[in-house]
GULUMVO-293094 format. One record per residue: residue number from 1; residue in three letters; chain; y, x, z of N, C-alpha, C, O in turn. Coordinates in steps of 0.02 Angstrom, whole numbers, plus 50000, padded with zeros to 5 digits. Example, Ala and Ser with C-alpha at 12.3 -4.5 7.8 and 13.67 -1.06 7.14 Angstrom:
2
  nr rest kette    ny    nx    nz   cay   cax   caz    cy    cx    cz    oy    ox    oz
   1  Ala     A 49716 50660 50390 49775 50615 50390 49835 50660 50390 49834 50712 50423
   2  Ser     A 49888 50642 50354 49947 50684 50357 50002 50645 50394 50057 50670 50402
! end
This chain:
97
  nr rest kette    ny    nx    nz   cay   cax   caz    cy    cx    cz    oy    ox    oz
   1  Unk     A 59242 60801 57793 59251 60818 57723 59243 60757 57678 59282 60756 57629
   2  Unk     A 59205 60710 57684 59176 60672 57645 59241 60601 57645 59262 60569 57597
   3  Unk     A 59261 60593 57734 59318 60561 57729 59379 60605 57684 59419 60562 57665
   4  Unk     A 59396 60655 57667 59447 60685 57637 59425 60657 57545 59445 60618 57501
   5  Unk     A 59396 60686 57552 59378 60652 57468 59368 60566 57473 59402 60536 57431
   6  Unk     A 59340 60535 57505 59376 60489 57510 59438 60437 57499 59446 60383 57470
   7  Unk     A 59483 60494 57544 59556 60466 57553 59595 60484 57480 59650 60465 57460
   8  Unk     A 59552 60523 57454 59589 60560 57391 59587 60520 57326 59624 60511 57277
   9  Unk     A 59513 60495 57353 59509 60446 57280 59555 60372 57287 59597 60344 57252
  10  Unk     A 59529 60360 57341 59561 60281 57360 59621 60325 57338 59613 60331 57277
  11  Unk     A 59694 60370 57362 59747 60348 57329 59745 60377 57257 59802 60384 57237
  12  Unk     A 59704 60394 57218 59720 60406 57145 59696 60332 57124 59741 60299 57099
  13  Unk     A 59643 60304 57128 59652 60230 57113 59716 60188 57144 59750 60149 57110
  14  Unk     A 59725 60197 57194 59781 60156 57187 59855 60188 57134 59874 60155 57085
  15  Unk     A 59878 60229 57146 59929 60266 57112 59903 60273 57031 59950 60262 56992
  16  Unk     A 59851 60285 57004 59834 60279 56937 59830 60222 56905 59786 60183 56923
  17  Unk     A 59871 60205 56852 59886 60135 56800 59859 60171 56739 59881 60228 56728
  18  Unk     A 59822 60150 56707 59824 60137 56619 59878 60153 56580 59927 60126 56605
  19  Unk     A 59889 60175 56545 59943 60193 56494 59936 60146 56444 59881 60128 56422
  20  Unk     A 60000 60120 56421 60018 60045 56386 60009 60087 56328 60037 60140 56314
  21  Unk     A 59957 60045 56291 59956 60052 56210 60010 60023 56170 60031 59965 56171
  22  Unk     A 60030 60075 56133 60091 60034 56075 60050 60051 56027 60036 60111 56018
  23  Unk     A 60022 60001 55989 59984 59993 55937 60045 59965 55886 60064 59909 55902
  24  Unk     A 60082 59997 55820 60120 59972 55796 60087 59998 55727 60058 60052 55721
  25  Unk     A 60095 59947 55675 60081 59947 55611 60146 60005 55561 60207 60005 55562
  26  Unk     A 60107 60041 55529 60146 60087 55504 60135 60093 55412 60078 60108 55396
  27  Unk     A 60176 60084 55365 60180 60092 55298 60216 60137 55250 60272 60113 55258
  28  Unk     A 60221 60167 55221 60245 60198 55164 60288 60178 55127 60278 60192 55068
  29  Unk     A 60361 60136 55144 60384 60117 55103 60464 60177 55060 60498 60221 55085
  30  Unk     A 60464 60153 55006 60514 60199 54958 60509 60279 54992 60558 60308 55013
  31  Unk     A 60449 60304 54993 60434 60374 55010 60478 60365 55091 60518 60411 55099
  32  Unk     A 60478 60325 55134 60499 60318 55194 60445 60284 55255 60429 60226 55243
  33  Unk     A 60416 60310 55314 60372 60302 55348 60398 60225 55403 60427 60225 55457
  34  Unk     A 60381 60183 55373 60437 60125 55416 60371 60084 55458 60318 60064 55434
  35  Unk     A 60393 60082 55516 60353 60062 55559 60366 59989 55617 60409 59995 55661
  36  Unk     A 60331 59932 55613 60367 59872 55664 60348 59896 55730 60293 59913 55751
  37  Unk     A 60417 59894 55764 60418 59918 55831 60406 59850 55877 60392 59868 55934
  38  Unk     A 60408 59787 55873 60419 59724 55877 60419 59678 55830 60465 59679 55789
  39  Unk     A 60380 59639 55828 60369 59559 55813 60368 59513 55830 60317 59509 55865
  40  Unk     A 60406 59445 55829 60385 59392 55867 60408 59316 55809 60452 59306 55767
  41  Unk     A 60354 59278 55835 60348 59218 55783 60384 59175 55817 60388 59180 55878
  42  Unk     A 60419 59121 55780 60460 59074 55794 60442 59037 55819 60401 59018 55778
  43  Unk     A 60435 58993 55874 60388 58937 55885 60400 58868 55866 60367 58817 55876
  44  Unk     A 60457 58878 55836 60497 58809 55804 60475 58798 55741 60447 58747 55719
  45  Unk     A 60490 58855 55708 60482 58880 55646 60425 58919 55626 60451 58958 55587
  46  Unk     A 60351 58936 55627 60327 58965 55621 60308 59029 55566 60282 59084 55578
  47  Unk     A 60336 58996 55491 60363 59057 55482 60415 59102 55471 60426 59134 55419
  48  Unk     A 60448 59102 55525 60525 59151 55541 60497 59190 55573 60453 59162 55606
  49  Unk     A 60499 59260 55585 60510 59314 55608 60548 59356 55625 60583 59387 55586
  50  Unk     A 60545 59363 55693 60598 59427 55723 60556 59484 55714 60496 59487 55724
  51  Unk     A 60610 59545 55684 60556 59583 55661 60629 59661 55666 60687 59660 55647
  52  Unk     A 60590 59712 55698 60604 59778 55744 60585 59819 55710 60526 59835 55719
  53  Unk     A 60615 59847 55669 60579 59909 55628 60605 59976 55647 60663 59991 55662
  54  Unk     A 60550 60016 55643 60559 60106 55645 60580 60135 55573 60550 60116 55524
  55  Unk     A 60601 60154 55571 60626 60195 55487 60624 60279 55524 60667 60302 55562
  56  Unk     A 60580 60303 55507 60583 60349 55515 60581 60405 55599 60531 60437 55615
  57  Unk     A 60649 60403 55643 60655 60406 55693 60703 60362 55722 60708 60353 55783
  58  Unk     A 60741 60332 55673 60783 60279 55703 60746 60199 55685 60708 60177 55641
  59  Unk     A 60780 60173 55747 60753 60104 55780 60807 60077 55767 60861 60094 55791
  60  Unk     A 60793 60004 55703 60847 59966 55687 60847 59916 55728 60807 59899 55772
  61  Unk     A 60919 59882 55700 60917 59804 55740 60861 59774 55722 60821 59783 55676
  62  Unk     A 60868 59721 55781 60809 59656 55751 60839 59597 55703 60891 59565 55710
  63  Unk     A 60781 59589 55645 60807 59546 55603 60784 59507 55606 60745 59513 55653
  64  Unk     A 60776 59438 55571 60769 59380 55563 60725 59365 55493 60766 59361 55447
  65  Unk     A 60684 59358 55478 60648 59368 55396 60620 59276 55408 60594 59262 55461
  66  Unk     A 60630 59222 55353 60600 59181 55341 60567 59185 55279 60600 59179 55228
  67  Unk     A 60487 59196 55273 60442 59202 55250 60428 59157 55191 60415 59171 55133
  68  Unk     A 60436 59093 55226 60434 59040 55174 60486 59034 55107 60470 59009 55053
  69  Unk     A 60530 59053 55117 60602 59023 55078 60609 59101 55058 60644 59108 55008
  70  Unk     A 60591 59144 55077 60619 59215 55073 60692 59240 55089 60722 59274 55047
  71  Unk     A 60707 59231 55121 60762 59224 55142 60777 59271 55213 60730 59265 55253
  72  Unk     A 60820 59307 55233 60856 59344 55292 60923 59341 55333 60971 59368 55306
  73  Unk     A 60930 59320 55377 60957 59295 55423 61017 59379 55450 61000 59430 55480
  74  Unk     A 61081 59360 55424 61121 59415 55434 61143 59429 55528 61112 59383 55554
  75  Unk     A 61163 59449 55559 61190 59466 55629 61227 59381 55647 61208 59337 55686
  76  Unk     A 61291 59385 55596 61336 59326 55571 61291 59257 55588 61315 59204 55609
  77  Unk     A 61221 59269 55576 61196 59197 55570 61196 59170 55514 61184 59110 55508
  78  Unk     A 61214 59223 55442 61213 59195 55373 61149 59203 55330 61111 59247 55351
  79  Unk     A 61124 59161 55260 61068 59159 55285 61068 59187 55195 61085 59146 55153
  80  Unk     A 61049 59256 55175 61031 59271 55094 60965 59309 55085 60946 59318 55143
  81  Unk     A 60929 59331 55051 60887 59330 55010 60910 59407 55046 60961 59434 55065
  82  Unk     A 60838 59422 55040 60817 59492 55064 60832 59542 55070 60787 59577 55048
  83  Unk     A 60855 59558 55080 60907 59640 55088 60867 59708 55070 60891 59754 55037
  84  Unk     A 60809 59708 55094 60753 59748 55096 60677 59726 55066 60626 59730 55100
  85  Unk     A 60679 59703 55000 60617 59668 54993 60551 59677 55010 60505 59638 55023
  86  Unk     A 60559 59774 55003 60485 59785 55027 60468 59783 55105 60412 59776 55129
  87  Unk     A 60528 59792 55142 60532 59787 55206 60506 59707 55231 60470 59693 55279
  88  Unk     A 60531 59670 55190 60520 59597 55213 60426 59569 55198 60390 59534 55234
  89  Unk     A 60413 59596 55142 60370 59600 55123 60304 59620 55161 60250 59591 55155
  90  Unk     A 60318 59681 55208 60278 59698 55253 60268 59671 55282 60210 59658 55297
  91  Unk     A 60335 59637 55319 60321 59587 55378 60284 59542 55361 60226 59546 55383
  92  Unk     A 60304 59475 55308 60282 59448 55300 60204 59470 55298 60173 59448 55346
  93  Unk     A 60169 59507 55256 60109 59523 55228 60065 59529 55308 60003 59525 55302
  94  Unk     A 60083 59535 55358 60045 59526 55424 60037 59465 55438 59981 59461 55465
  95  Unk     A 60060 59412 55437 60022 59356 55444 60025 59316 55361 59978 59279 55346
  96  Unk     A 60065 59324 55326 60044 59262 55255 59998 59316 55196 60014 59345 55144
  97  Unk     A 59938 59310 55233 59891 59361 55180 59910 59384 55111 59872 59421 55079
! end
């Protein structure tokens, strides 16, 4: 008996993993629940951001936000002034206090 419980635990430790935390930052913007699904910092550029947002239930493209200049980076590779200010704003506001 004692080997049966045993064998039972050894394979639930092996077969049992942790469940991956998605810890994602979530805000209130224009009465809309918009949430970064992904972030990642430039390493060239440090402050450019690729940045993955939730709106709601849909998952947009990833954009391009430069922090410094204020500025947003179109699909095209063209480069204008914010499309979404409060959106950009968020991002930014996680790392430029």
């Amino acid at each position: 008996m004692r080997c049966l419980v045993g064998w039972l635990l050894a394979l639930l430790l092996v077969f049992a993993r942790p469940l991956p935390v998605w810890a994602s930052s979530c805000r209130s913007v224009n009465s809309e629940l918009v949430c970064i699904q992904n972030m990642q910092r430039s390493a060239q550029k440090y402050w450019e951001y690729r940045v993955q947002f939730k709106i709601g239930r849909s998952l947009m493209p990833v954009e391009i936000y430069d922090c410094r200049n204020h500025r947003q980076r179109t699909i095209k590779g063209e480069w204008h002034g914010f499309s979404q200010p409060e959106r950009a704003a968020f991002a930014c506001s996680l790392f430029h206090g």
